[in-house]
N, C-alpha and C positions, 0 to 999 in steps of 0.2 A: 820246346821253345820257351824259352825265360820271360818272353813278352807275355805270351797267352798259355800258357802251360797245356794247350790242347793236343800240341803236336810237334815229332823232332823238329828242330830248327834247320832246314836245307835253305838252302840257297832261294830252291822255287818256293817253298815254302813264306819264308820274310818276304820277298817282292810282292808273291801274286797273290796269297791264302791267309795268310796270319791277319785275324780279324782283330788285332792289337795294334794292328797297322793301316786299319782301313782309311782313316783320315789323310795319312798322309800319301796311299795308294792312291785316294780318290784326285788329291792334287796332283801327282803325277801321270795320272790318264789323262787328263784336262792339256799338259804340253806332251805326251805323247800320241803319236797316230793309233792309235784300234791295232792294229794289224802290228804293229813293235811291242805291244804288251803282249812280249810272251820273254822268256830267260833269253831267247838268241835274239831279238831284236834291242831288249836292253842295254844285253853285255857284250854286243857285236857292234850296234852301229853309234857311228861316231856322235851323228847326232842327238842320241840316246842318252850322252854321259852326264850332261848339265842336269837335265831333269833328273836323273840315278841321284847324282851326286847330293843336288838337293834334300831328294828322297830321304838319304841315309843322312843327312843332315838333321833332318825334322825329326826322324826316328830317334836318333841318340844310339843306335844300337852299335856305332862302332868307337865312341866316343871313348870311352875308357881305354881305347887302343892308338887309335889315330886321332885324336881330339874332332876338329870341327874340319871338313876337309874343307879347300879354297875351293872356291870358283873357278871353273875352268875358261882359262884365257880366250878372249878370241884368237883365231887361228890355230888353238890348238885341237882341233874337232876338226881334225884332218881338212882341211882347208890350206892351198899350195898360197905361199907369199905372204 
């Protein structure tokens, strides 16, 4: 991992482990439920994505690729109309 050189960088690794990340982990436990911090609650449920998205915003970690991602719209968090 290029953050914390402790450990390969996976997926579950950046979200839930990487102590390079703790800061901005510790804010997105605060707007997610207990029970959604886990990989399939993050990257499954809809209302999971605003807080993600954040997340990976704070981090910087996909910035060299995708710059700063937007904010997800209301209604798009699977909400019908």
């Amino acid at each position: 991992c290029p953050a914390c050189r402790q450990d390969p960088e996976t997926t579950f690794h950046y979200l839930l482990q990487c102590p390079a990340q703790r800061g901005a982990r510790a804010r997105l436990r605060m707007e997610i439920d207990r029970e959604k911090m886990t990989l399939r609650g993050l990257l499954d449920e809809e209302k999971s994505l605003t807080p993600l998205f954040e997340f990976i915003n704070m981090t910087g970690c996909f910035k060299h690729i995708f710059g700063t991602l937007p904010p997800i719209a209301k209604g798009d968090e699977g909400e019908d109309g």
